[in-house]
C-alpha positions as CSV (number, residue, x, y, z in Angstrom):
1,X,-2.0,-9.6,-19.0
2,X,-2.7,-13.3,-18.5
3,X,0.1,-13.3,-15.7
4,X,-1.0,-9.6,-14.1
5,X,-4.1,-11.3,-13.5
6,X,-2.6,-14.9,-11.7
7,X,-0.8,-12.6,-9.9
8,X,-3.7,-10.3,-8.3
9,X,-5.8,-13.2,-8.0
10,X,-3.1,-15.2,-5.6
11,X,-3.4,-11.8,-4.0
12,X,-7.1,-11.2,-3.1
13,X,-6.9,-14.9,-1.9
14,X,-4.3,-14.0,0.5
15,X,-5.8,-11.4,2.1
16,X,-9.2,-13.1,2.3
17,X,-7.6,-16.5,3.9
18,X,-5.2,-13.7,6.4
19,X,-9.0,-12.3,7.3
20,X,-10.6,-15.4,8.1
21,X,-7.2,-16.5,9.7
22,X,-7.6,-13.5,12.0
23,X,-11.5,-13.6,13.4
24,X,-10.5,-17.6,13.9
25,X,-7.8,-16.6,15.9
26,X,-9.7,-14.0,18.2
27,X,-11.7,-16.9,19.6
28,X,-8.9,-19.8,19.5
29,X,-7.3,-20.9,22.9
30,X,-4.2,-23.0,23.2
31,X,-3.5,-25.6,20.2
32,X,-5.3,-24.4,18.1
33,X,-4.4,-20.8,18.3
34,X,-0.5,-22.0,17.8
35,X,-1.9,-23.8,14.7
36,X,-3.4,-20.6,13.4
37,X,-0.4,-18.6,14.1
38,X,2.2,-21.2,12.1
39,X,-0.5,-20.9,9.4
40,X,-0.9,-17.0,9.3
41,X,3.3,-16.6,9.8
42,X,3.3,-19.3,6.4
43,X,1.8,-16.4,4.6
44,X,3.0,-13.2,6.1
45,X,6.2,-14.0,8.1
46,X,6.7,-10.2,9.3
47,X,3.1,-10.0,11.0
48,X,3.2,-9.6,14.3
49,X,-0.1,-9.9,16.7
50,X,-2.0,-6.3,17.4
51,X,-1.1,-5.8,21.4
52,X,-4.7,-5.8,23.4
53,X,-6.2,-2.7,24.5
């Protein structure tokens, strides 16, 4: 149980850190939006941007 628990702990830290990642990147402009984009591609390499309405 001791490694179930690791496991779904890395987890919910993930997905907080990808939802803070996200609202930081809504207001980012140049640099630092590239930054944010290596960082949130580090943790899900598959995630593509929403397109803009």
């Amino acid at each position: 149980m001791v490694e179930r628990r690791m496991e779904l702990d890395r987890r919910y830290h993930r997905k907080e850190k990808m939802r803070k990642l996200k609202r930081k990147l809504i207001e980012a402009k140049g640099e630092a939006r590239d930054k944010i984009l290596a960082k949130i591609h580090a943790l899900s390499p598959f995630w593509t941007e929403p397109k803009k309405a």
